[in-house]
C-alpha positions in Angstrom: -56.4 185.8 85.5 -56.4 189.5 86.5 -58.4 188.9 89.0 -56.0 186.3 90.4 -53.0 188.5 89.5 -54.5 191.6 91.5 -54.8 189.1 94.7 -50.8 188.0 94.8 -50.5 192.0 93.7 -52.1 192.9 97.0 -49.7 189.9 99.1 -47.0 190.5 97.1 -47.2 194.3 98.7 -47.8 193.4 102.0 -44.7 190.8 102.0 -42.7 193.6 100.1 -43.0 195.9 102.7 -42.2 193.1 105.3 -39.0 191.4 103.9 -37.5 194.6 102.8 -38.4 195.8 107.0 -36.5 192.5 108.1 -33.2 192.5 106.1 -33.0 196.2 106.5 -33.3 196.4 110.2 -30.7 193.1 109.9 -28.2 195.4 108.2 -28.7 198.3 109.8 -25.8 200.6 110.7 -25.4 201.7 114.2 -27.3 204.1 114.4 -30.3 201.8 114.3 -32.3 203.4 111.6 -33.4 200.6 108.7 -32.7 202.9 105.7 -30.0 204.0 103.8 -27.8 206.8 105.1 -27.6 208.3 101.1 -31.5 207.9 101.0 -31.7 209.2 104.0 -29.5 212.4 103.4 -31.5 213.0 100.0 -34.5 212.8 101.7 -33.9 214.7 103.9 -35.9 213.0 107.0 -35.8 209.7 108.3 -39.4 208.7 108.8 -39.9 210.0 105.1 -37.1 207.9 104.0 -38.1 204.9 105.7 -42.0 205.5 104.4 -41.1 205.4 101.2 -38.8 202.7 100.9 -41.7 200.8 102.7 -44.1 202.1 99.6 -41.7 201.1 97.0 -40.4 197.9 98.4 -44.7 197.0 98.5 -44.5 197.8 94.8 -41.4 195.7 94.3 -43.3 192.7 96.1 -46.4 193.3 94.2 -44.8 193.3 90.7 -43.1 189.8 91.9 -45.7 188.4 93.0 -48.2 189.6 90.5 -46.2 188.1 87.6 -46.7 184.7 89.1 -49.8 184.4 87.3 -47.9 184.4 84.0 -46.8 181.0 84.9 -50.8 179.9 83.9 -50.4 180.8 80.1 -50.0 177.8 78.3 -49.3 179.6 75.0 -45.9 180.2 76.1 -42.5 178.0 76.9 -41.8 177.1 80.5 -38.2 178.5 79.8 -39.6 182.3 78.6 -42.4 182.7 81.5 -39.4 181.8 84.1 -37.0 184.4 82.0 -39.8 186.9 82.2 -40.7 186.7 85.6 -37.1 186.6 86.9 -36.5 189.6 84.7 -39.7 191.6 86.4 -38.0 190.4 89.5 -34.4 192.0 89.2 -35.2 194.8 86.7 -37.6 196.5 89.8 -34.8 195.3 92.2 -31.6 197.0 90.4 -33.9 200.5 89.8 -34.7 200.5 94.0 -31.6 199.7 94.8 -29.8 202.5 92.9 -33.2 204.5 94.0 -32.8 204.0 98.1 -29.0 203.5 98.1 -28.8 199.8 99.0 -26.1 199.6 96.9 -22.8 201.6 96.9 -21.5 200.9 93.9 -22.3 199.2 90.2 -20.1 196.4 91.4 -22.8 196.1 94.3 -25.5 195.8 92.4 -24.2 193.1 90.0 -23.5 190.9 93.1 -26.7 191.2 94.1 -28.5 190.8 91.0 -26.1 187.8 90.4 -27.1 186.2 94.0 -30.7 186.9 93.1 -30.0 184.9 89.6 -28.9 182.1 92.0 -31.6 181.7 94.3 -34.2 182.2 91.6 -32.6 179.4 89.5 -32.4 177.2 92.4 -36.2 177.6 93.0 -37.0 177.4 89.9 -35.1 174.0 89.5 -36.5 172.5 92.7 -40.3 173.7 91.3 -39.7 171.8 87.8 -38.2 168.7 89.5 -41.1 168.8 91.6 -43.5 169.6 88.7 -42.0 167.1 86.9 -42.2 164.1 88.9 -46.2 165.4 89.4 -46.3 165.3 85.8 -44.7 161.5 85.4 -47.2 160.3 88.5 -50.0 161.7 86.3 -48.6 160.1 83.2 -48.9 156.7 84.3 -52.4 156.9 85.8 -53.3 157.9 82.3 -51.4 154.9 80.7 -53.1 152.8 83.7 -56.9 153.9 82.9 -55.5 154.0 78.6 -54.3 150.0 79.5 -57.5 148.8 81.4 -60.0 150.0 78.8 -62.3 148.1 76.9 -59.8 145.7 74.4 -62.6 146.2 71.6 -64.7 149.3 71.9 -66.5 149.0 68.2 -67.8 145.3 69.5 
């Protein structure tokens, strides 16, 4: 499993870096630069800024992706991995965003943790009903092969 968690790790980094370029160059100010201004101005440099929101937005995709692999345990609920690997989802989220300045304010943040909750629920739902209609497919080829057995096995 760590073996398996260390390769989404590495993706997870990669598509960090990559989603985090895309919507900040989307909501860019005008002056072009995908960063913060705040970050910026406590960085004091622009292409240090930029380099290490890249770094920690790789770290925020690995721990996302990384976690996946929790969803293999079988010792635990469905409902607790999900709450677990939301929560290592947001929890790196709110600390970056305070960190690089994507958010302005606490009232910021909570709307985007809360349209995070959204879109992870929605996911999550649409994997389980998928899942789930696997799972009843698979339950009636058992009760197929169970049905066609031999009627008297001991004979």
């Amino acid at each position: 499993m760590l073996k398996r968690s260390l390769k989404f790790a590495g993706f997870g980094f990669i598509l960090g870096i990559a989603v985090c370029s895309i919507i900040t160059i989307l909501t860019s100010d005008a002056s072009g630069v995908p960063a913060s201004v705040s970050f910026i101005e406590k960085i004091g440099s622009a292409k240090w800024a930029l380099l290490i929101q890249a770094l920690l937005s790789g770290v925020h995709g690995a721990i996302c992706m990384g976690t996946v692999t929790l969803y293999d345990t079988d010792r635990l609920p469905l409902t607790l991995v999900s709450a677990l690997h939301c929560a290592c989802c947001i929890v790196p989220f709110v600390i970056l965003s305070v960190l690089l300045g994507w958010t302005g304010s606490v009232a910021d943040t909570l709307i985007m943790v809360g349209i995070q909750l959204v879109a992870y629920f929605i996911v999550w739902l649409i994997m389980y009903s998928l899942y789930r209609k696997e799972i009843r497919e698979l339950n009636k080829i058992k009760d197929n092969i169970d049905n066609s057995g031999p009627e008297n096995p001991a004979e």
